[in-house]
N, C-alpha and C positions, 0 to 999 in steps of 0.2 A: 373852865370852859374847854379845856386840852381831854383828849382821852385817857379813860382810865386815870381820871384827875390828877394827870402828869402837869408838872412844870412846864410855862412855855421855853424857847430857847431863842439862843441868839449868839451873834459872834461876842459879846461882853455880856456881864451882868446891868441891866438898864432898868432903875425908876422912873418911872415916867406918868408915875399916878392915875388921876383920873376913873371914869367906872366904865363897865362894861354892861350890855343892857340884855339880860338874860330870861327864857318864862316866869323866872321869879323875881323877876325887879331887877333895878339898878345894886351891882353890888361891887367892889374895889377893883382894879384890874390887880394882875398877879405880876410881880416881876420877874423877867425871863432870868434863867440861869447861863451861866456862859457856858457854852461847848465847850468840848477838851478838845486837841489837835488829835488825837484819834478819831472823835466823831466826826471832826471837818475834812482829816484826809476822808473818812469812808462815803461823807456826803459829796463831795467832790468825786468819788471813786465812779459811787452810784451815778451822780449825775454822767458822767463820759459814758459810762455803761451804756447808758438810756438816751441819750444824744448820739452816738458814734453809729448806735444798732439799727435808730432811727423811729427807736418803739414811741417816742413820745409826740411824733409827728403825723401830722394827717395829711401831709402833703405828701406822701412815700409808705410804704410799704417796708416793715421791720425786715434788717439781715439778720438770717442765722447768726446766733452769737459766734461759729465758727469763721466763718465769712467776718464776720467784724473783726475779730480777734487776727485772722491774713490779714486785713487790711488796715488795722489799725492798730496791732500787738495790746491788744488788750480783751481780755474774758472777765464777763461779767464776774463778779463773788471770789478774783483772784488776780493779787496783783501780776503783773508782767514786769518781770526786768526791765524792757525798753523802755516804758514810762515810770516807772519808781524809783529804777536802778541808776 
C-alpha cells in the first residue's frame, strides 16, 4: 500500500498484524521497518525546514528560505553549524 511498493517505516521495526482493506480485498498489513538515525536526523531536518519557513502553514505566509536561515540559522537541504554543531 506504500509507493512504489516500498516498506512502511517507523521509529522501530513493529508487528502489529492484522489486514489492510485494499480494491482488492482484505490482504496482511506489512511491517514497518525501523529508520536509520540518518533518515530521522534528515526527517527531523526537513521537518524544521518546513516549520521555521512556515511553508506548511495556512495561517502565514512562507519566508524566503534566506530570511529563515537569518532568523533561524538554518537552510533548508543543508545543515547549519548552530543547530547541528
Amino acid at each position: 500500500m506504500q509507493p512504489a511498493d516500498s516498506v512502511p517505516v517507523g521509529p522501530s521495526e513493529v508487528l502489529h498484524g492484522g489486514v489492510a482493506y485494499t480494491t482488492e480485498g482484505r490482504v496482511p498489513n506489512t511491517p514497518n521497518r525501523a529508520l536509520t538515525i540518518e533518515e530521522i536526523a534528515g526527517l527531523v531536518e526537513n521537518f524544521l525546514c518546513i516549520e521555521l519557513s512556515g511553508a506548511g502553514r495556512a495561517d502565514r505566509e512562507p519566508e524566503p528560505a534566506q530570511a529563515a536561515d537569518r532568523r533561524y540559522g538554518v537552510i533548508c537541504g543543508r545543515q547549519s553549524a548552530g543547530l547541528h554543531g
